[in-house]
N, C-alpha and C positions, 0 to 999 in steps of 0.2 A: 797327769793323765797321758795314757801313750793311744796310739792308732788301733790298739786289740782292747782297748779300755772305753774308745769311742762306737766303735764297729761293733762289738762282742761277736756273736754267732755270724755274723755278716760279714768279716773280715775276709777270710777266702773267696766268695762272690766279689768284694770288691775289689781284692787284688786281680780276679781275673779279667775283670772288666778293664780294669788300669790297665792290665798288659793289652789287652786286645782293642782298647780305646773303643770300647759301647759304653753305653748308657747306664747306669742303675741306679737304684734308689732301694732305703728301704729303714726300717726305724734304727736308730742310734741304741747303742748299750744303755745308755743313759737316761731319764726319763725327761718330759717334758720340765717340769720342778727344777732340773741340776742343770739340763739344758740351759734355761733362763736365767739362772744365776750364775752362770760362765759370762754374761755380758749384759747384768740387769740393768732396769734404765735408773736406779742409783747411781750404778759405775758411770753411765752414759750421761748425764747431768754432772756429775763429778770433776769428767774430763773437759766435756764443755765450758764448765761455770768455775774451773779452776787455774786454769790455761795451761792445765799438762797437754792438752792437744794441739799442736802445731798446726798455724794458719795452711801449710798446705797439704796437711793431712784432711783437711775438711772440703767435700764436696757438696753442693745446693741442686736439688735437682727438682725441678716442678714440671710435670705431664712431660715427662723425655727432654726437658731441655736444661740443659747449665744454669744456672744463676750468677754471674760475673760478681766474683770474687769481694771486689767492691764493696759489693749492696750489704755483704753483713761482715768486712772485717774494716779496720781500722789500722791507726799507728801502732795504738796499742794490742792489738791482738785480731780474735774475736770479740764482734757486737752480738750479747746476747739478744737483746733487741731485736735486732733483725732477724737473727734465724727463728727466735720464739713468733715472729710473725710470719715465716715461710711455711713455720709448722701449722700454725694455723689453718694456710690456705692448702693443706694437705701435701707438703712436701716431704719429698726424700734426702738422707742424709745419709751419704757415703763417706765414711770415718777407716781412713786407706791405713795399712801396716799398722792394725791397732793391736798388734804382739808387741808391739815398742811402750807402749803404754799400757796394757795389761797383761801381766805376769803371768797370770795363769794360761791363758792364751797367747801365747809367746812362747811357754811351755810344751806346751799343746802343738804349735807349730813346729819347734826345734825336735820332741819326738816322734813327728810323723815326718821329719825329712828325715830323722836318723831311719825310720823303717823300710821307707821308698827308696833312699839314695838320690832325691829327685831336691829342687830347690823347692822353698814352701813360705810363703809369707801369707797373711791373711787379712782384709777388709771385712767390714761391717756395716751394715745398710739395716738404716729403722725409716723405716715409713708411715707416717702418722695416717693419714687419708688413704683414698680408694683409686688413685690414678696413679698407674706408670713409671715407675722411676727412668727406663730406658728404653728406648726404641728396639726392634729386632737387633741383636748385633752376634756377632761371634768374637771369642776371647780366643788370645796367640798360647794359651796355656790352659791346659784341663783346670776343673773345678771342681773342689767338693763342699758344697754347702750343707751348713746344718743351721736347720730353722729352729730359733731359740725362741719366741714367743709370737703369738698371734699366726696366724695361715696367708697361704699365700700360692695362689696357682700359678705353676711353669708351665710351660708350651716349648716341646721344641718343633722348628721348621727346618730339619733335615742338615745336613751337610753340605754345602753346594762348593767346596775348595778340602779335599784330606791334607790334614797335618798342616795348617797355616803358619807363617812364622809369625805374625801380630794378627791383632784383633781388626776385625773392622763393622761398620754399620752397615744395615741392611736398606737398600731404599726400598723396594717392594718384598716385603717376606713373602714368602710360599704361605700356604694354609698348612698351618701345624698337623704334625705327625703324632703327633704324642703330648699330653698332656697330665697333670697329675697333680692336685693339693695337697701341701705338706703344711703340716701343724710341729707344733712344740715337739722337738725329738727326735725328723726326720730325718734322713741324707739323701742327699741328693748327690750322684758325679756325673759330669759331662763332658767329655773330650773336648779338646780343643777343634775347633772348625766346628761344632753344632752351634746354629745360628739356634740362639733362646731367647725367650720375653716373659715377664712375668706380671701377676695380678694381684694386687692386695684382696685377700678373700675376707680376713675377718682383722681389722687394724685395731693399733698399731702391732706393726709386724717387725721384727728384729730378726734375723740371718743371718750368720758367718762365711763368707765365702773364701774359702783355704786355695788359694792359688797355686800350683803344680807343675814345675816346669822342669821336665827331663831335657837333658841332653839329647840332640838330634845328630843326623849325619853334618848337619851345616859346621854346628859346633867344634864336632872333631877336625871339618876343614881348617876353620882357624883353627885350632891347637894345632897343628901340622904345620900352619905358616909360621906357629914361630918355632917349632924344630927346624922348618927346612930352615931360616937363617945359620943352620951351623953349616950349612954345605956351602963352599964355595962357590961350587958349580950355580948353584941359586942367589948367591950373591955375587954374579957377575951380573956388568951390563950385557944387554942382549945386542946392543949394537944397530941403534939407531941409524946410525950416519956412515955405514958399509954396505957394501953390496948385497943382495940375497946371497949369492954364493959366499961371500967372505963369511954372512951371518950362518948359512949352513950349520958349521962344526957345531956352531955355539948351541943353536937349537936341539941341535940332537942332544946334546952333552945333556942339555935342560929338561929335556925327555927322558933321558935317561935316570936323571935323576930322581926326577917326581915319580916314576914308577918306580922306581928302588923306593921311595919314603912310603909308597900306595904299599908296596908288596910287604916292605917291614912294620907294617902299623900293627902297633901293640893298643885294643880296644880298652884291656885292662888295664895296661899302663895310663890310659885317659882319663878312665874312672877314678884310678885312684891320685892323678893326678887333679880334679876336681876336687875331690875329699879332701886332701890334704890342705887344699888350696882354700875351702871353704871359710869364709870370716867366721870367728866368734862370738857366741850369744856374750854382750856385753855385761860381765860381772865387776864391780869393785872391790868390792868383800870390804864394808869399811869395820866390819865385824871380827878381822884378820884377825885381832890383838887378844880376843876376849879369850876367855879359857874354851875349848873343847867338851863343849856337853854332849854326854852321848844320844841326846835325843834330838840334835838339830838337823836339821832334813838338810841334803848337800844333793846338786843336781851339777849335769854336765854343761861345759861350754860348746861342747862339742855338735854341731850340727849334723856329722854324718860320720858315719863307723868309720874309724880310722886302725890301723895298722899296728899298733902302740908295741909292736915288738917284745909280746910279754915272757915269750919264750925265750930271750935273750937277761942274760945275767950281766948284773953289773949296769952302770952308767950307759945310755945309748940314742941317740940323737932320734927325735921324730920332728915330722913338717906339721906343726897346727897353727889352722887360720893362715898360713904362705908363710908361715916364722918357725926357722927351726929351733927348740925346743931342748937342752939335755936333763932328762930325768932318771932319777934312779931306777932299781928296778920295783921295787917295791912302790913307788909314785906312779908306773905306768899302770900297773896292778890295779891300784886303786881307782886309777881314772878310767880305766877298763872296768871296772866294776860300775861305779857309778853311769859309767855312759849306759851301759846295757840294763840297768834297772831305772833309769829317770831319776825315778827321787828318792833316796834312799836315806836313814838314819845315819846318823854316825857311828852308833852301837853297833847298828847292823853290816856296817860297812866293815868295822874291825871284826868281827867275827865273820862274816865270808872270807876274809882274807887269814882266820885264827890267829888274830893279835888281841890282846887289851886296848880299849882306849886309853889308858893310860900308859903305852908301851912308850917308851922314847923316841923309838925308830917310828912307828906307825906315826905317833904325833909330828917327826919331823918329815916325812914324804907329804902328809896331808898340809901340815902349814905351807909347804915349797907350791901345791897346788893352788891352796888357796891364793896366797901372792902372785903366784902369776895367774889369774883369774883364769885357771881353767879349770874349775870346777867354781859354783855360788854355794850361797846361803838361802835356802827358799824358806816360803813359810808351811 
């Protein structure tokens, strides 16, 4: 599933809103039915009562307030026990980076950062009862949530900080501006700095919320500290223990410099300096070995469009995940293919590129891929 596969007709409204950081909401491509089976409470029972879910991927939340850690886990893990009694008295259960534990959603995430260029990790909140999970708060990162089952009314109370670098709580919210119940199917996006609160309108209720975090001006600042370490000039002492006047030159020099690094800033060079930089959707392929069926679905490791130099013949180095990379030209081909389709056959892979799957060469750039886990095996 990519971000034009979740949005359908809605996609441009929401890119513009992304750029412009307002609000929108509005029904998913998808229907309520596909919605819920992206994160049904099978899978959510699964995780919990199997112990693919890591003790601190799991949050306890009853009427806005934490549950200390404690009360429902143990040596051994999670106590089911205890949280089957939180759920009882109508708690919420916040289940953080749960693209690390399901596939398809992890999926879902790694091609809606490939579309934005933005980071994207995603949380899931089931709320059994009719109270509160959180207090008013504002998030340090946009949001886009999609309501997978049961409803659930949002409130937002305005903006009172643009463009926040973290999240924070609210002690008295404003009277909401805006409100809105969303059922099986909805989207919902919020900028970052709109303080929101929500309500369970028809429980149990289940939500994805796809977390969003662009690059700011701050961010390029650090990337610039650690350019400037090639300059000299920025790596002298500034000279503590001399006079103002002795210190003078040095300060200019220092001035000088950072407006040479301000005036030469390459924005593109940052972007693509993120991308290339970006980690790995973790594949192992322990499938490496088996024969090449042309019906097996191959997806990218790739978080964000990268540069794969396909115009370029011959062997030639690319930066993926901070590691450089030498692939053929024919390998880069392919992972460019694959990145810009998600999840593509294998049959259909060798024919976009007009090879056989049974070609020598095509089999030997895709095995080189597979090995170095930058392309999986999905289902």
């Amino acid at each position: 599933m990519t971000l034009q596969d979740l949005t359908g007709d809605g996609e441009k409204a929401f890119r513009q809103a992304f750029a412009e950081k307002t609000r929108w909401s509005g029904p998913a491509a998808i229907d309520g039915d596909a919605a819920a089976g992206l994160f049904s409470f099978l899978t959510i029972d699964r995780l919990l009562a199997s112990g693919t879910l890591a003790v601190d991927q799991l949050r306890v939340l009853v009427s806005g307030t934490e549950a200390m850690p404690s009360l429902y886990t143990d040596a051994g893990g999670l106590r089911l026990d205890a949280i089957q009694s939180f759920l009882r008295q109508g708690a919420t259960l916040s289940l953080n980076d749960i693209g690390r534990c399901v596939p398809a959603i992890g999926a879902l995430a790694a091609a809606i950062e490939r579309a934005l260029g933005v980071r994207c990790g995603v949380n899931a909140y089931v709320t059994i009862g009719d109270k509160a999970a959180f207090r008013p708060h504002s998030d340090g990162h946009d949001v886009l949530v999609l309501q997978c089952y049961g409803a659930k009314r949002w409130y937002s109370h305005g903006e009172p900080q643009p463009y926040p670098l973290v999240g924070a709580q609210v002690g008295q919210a404003p009277a909401p501006v805006w409100d809105q119940i969303m059922v099986a199917g909805d989207l919902l996006y919020l900028p970052r700095g709109e303080v929101h609160s929500t309500l369970p309108e028809r429980a149990p209720s289940v939500h994805l919320t796809f977390g969003l975090t662009e690059p700011t001006g701050v961010d390029l600042l650090r990337w610039l500290v650690i350019r400037a370490a090639d300059d000299p000039v920025l790596r002298r002492d500034l000279g503590s223990t001399i006079s103002s006047a002795e210190r003078a030159p040095r300060i200019a020099a220092v001035k000088g410099a950072l407006h040479a690094l301000i005036d030469d800033i390459s924005v593109e060079a940052f972007f693509d300096d993120q991308r290339s930089s970006r980690e790995l959707l973790p594949f192992v392929n322990a499938a490496q070995g088996c024969m090449l069926d042309p019906t097996m679905v191959l997806t990218s490791a790739l978080r964000r469009p990268v540069d794969l130099k396909t115009d370029v013949s011959g062997e030639a180095v690319v930066v993926l995940g901070g590691r450089p990379s030498r692939l053929s030209a024919l390998s880069r081909r392919l992972l460019a293919t694959v990145t810009a389709e998600n999840r593509i056959t294998l049959g259909a892979l060798a024919a976009a590129v007009g090879a056989m799957p049974t070609d020598a060469e095509f089999a030997e750039a895709l095995t080189t891929l597979l090995q170095m886990a930058l392309i999986g095996v999905t289902d």
